[in-house]
C-alpha positions in Angstrom: -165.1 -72.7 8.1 -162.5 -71.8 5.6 -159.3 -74.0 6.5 -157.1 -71.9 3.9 -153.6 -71.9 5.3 -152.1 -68.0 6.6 -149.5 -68.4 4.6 -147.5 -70.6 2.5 -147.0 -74.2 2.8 -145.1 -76.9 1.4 -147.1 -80.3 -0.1 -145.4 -83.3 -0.3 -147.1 -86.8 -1.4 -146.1 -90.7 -1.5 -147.6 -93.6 -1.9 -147.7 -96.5 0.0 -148.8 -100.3 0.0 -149.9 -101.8 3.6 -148.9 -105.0 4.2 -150.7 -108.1 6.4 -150.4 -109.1 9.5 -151.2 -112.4 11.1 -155.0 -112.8 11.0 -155.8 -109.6 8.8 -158.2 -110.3 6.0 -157.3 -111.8 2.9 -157.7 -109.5 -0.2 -160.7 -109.3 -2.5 -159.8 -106.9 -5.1 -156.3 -107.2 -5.3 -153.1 -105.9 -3.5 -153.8 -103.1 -4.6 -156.6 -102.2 -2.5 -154.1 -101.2 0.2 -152.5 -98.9 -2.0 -153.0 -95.4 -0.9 -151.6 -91.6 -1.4 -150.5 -90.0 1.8 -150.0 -86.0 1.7 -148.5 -83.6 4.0 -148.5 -80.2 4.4 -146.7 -78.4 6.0 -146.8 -74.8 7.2 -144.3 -72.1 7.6 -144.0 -72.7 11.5 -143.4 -76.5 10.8 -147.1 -77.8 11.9 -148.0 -80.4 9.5 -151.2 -82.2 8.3 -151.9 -85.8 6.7 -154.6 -86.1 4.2 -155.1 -89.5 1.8 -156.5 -90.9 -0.5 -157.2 -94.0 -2.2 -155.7 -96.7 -4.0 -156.8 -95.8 -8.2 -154.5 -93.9 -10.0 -152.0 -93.6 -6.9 -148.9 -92.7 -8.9 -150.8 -89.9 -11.1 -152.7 -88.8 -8.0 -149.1 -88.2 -5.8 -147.3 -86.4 -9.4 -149.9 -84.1 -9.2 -150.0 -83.3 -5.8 -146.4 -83.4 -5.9 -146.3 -81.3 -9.1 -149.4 -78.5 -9.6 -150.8 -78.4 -6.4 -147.4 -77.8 -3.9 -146.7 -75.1 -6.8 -150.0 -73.3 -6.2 -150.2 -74.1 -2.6 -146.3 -72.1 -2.3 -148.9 -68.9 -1.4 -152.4 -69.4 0.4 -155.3 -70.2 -2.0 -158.8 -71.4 -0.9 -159.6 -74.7 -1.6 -162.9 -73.9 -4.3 -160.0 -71.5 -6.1 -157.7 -74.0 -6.9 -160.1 -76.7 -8.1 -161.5 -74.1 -10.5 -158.0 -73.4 -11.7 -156.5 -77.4 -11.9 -160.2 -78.5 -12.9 -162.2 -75.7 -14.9 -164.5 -78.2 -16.5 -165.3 -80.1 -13.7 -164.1 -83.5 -14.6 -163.3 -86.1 -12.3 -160.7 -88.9 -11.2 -157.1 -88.1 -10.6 -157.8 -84.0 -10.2 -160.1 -84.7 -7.2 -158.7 -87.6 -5.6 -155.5 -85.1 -5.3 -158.0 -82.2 -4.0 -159.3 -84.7 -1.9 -156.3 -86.3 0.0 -155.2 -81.6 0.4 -158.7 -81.0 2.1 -158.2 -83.7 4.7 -154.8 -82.7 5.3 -156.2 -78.6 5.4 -158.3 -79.6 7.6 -155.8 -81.7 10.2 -153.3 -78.9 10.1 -156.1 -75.9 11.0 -157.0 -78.5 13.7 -153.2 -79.0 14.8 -153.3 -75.0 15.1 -156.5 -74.6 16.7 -155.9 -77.5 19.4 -159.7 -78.8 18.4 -160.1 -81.9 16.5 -161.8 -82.1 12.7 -165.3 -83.1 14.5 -165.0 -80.1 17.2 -164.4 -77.7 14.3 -167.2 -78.8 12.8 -169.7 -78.3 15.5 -169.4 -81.5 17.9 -173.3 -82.9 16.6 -172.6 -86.0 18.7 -169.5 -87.4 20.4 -169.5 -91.1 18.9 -171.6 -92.8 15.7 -173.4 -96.3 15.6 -171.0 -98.7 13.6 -171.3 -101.3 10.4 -168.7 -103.1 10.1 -167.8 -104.6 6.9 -166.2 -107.9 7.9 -168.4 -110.5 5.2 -165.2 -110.9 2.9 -165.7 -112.9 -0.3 -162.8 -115.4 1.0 -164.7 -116.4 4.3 -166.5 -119.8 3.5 -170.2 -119.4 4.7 -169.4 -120.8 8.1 -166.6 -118.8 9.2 -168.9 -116.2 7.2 -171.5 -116.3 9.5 -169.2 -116.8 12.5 -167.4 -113.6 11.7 -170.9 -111.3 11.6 -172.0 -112.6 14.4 -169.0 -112.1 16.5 -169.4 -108.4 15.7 -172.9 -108.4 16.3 -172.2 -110.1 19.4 -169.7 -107.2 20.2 -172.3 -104.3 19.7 -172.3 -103.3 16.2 -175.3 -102.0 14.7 -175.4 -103.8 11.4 -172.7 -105.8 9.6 -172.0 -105.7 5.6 -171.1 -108.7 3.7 -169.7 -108.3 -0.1 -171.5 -110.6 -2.8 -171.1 -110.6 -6.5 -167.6 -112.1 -5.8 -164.9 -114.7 -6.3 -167.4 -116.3 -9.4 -170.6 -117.3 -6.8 -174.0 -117.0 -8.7 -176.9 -115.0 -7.3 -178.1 -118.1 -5.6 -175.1 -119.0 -3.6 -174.7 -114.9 -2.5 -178.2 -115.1 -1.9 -177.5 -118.1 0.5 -175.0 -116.8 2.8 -176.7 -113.9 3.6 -179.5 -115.9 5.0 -177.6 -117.8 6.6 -176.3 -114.8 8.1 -179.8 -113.3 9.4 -180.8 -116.7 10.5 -177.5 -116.0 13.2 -177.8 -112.6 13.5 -181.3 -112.6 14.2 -183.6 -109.5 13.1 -182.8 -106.9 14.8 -179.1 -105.4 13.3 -178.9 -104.2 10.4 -177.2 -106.8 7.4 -176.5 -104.8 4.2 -175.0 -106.9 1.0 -172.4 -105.0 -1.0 -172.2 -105.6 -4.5 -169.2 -103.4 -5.3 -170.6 -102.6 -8.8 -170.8 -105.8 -9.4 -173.9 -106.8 -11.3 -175.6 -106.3 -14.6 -178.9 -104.9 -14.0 -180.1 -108.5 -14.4 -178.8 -110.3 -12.2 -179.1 -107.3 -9.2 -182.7 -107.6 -10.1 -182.4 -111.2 -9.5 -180.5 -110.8 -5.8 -183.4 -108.2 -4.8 -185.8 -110.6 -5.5 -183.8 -113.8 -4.1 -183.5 -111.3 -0.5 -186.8 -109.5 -0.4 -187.3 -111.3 2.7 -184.0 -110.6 4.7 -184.7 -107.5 5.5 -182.1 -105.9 4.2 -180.9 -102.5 5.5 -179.5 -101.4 1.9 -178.0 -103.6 -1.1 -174.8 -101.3 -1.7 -173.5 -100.4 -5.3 -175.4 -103.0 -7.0 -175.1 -102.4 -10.6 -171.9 -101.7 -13.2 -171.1 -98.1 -13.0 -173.4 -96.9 -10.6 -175.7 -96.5 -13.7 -178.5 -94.6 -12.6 -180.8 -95.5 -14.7 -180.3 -99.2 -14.0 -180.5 -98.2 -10.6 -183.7 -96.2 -10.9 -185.4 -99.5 -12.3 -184.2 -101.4 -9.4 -185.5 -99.1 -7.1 -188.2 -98.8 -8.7 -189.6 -102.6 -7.9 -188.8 -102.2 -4.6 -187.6 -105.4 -3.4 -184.6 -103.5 -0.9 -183.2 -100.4 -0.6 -179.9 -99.1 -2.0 -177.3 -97.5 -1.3 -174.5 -96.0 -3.7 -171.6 -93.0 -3.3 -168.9 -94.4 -1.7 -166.2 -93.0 -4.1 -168.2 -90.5 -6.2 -166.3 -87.2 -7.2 -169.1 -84.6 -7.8 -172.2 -82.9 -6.1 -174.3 -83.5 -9.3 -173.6 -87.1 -9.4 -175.0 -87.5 -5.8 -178.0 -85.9 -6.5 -178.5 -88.1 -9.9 -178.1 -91.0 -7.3 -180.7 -89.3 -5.2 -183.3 -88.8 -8.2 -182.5 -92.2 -9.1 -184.0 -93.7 -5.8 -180.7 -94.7 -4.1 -181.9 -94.1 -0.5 -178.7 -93.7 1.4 -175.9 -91.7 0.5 -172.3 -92.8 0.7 -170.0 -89.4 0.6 -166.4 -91.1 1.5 -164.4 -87.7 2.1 -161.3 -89.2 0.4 -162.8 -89.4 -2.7 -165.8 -86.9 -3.0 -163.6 -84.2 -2.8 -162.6 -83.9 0.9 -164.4 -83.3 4.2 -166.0 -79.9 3.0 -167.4 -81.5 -0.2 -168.7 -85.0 2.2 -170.3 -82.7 4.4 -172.0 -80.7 1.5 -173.1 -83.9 -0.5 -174.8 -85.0 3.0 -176.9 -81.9 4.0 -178.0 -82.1 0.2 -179.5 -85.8 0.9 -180.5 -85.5 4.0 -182.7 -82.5 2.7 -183.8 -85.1 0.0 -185.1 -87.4 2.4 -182.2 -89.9 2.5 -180.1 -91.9 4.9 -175.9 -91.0 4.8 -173.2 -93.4 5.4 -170.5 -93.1 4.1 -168.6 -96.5 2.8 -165.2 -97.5 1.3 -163.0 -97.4 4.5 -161.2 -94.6 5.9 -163.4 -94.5 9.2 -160.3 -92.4 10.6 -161.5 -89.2 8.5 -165.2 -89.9 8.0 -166.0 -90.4 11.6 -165.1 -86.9 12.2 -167.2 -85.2 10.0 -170.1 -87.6 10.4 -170.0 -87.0 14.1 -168.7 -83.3 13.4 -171.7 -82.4 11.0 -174.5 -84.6 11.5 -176.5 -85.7 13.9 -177.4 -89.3 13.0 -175.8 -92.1 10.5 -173.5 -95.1 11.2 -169.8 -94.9 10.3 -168.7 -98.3 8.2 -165.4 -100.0 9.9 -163.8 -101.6 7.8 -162.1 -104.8 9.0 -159.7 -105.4 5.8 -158.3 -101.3 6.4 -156.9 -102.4 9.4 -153.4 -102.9 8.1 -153.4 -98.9 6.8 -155.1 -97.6 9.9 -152.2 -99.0 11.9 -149.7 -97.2 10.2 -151.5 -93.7 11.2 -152.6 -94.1 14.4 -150.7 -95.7 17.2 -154.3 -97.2 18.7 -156.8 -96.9 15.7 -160.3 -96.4 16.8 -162.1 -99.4 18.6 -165.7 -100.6 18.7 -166.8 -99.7 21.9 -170.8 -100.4 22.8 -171.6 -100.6 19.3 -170.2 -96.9 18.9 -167.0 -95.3 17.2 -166.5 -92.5 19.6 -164.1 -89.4 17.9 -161.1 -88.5 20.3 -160.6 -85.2 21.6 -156.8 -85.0 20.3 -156.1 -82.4 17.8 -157.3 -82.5 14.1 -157.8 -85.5 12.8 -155.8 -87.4 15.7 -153.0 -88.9 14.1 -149.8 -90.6 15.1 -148.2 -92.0 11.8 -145.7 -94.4 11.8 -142.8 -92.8 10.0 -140.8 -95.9 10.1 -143.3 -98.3 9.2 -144.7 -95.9 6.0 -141.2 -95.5 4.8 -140.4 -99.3 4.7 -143.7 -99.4 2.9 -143.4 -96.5 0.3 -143.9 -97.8 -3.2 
């Protein structure tokens, strides 16, 4: 569906740092990780749409935005024409997290004009997606660890994630709590460990081996770098399956992942390139054989194009993005039945706080 705008339209971005609230979770990368770049744009008849992006580089991602891209967007240019002109060599990083947070905002403004929401316009493949939610933060002691899994459990979800190779715990003590959390989970849901890049190849190898038994639905983004070749030795003893892509920035590097035996994909459309390139990098692995889900937050934008595009695949929530997802949404999505069901409002289906934002602009 080409989302190019009929005419000209203005781009503004900001940045902005979400701050806690009574009983959110505490940090485990920094303050930082609730940094994010908010774009608008805006069309001649004053519809707007939001896109974002993440928290890396946020200054240099809003300047260009800001900058290059709200000059070249001041007349209608398709998406794959301005990428080749800001980004003729196809690098990645700041360039694509710009073109990234645009495409989500293209696509909320043609779904403000259309009256459809992102998923709609994308074919409607299913009206809700299964849900892991990422709530095993490296601050949780192991028995409010395994409390908090199995409250969501409890609650419906299909699998929970809990994040090792944090706050300075060996292999053996990661290793640990996440039997700790099977043995109160019980077999059936899925429990995926999520290594955050992490590990040296050694001590992944070491993890995989230490959980061969769990069961594990995926071991997430094991290794430093997402180095595939680390990760095609991994894969290759076959101790659990992995999972890597969460904020990848080109199609070749997804497939590399692929040929490196990561068997599930994680496309996050505020990073990949935006919903368009998400959807592409999934069809590609799905063709390959592999699972897709896409990780890293932002559940507000991916669960419209996983439920828009695909038939299958679970949508992460992310407990610790609550703070940023109640600044855009007035109710933010809400585990229902184990599902995250997509609302019929139009485009993306966003009500941002323009008070709350401002007072929390950097």
């Amino acid at each position: 569906m080409d989302i190019t705008p009929a005419g000209p339209v203005r781009v503004t971005a900001s940045v902005h740092r979400a701050g806690a609230a009574p009983g959110d979770p505490v940090p485990y990368a920094g303050e930082d990780s609730f940094t994010f770049v908010r774009v608008q744009v805006r069309d001649g008849d004053g519809v707007t749409g939001n896109g974002f992006t993440g928290r890396f580089l946020a200054a240099e991602v809003a300047h260009l935005l800001n900058g290059a891209v709200a000059e070249a967007m001041a007349q209608p240019v398709p998406l794959p024409d301005l990428m080749r002109r800001l980004n003729p060599r196809g690098m990645t990083g700041v360039v694509v997290s710009a073109l990234s947070a645009l495409d989500v905002a293209l696509w909320d403004l043609a779904g403000q004009r259309s009256g459809q929401s992102v998923a709609a316009m994308l074919g409607a493949q299913r009206p809700a997606a299964p849900v892991h939610v990422t709530c095993g933060f490296p601050a949780l002691e192991t028995d409010a660890l395994v409390s908090a899994c199995a409250s969501e459990v409890a609650a419906g979800a299909a699998g929970v994630k809990v994040l090792v190779a944090a706050k300075g715990r060996s292999v053996e003590e990661d290793a640990g709590r996440l039997r700790a959390v099977r043995a109160a989970i019980g077999s059936g849901p899925d429990l995926i460990a999520d290594a955050n890049c992490g590990w040296d190849l050694d001590s992944a190898r070491a993890f995989a081996r230490a959980v061969a038994d769990l069961d594990l639905a995926w071991l997430e983004e094991p290794v430093r770098g997402n180095d595939r070749h680390a990760l095609a030795a991994l894969s290759t003893e076959g101790f659990v399956p992995l999972g890597a892509g969460q904020m990848e920035q080109g199609a070749d590097r997804f497939d590399l992942l692929a040929e490196a035996g990561v068997r599930v994909i994680q496309p996050n459309a505020v990073f990949a390139g935006g919903i368009g390139a998400a959807v592409a990098a999934a069809r590609v692995a799905l063709a390959r054989g592999c699972a897709v889900s896409p990780a890293g937050g932002w559940d507000l934008v991916n669960l419209h194009w996983m439920c828009g595009a695909l038939e299958g695949g679970a949508v992460e929530l992310h407990r610790a993005q609550g703070r940023i997802a109640r600044l855009l949404m007035a109710e933010p999505p809400q585990m229902q039945n184990g599902v995250l069901k997509v609302r019929a409002a139009p485009g993306l289906g966003l009500r941002p706080d323009e008070a709350a934002l401002a007072a929390c602009r950097v």
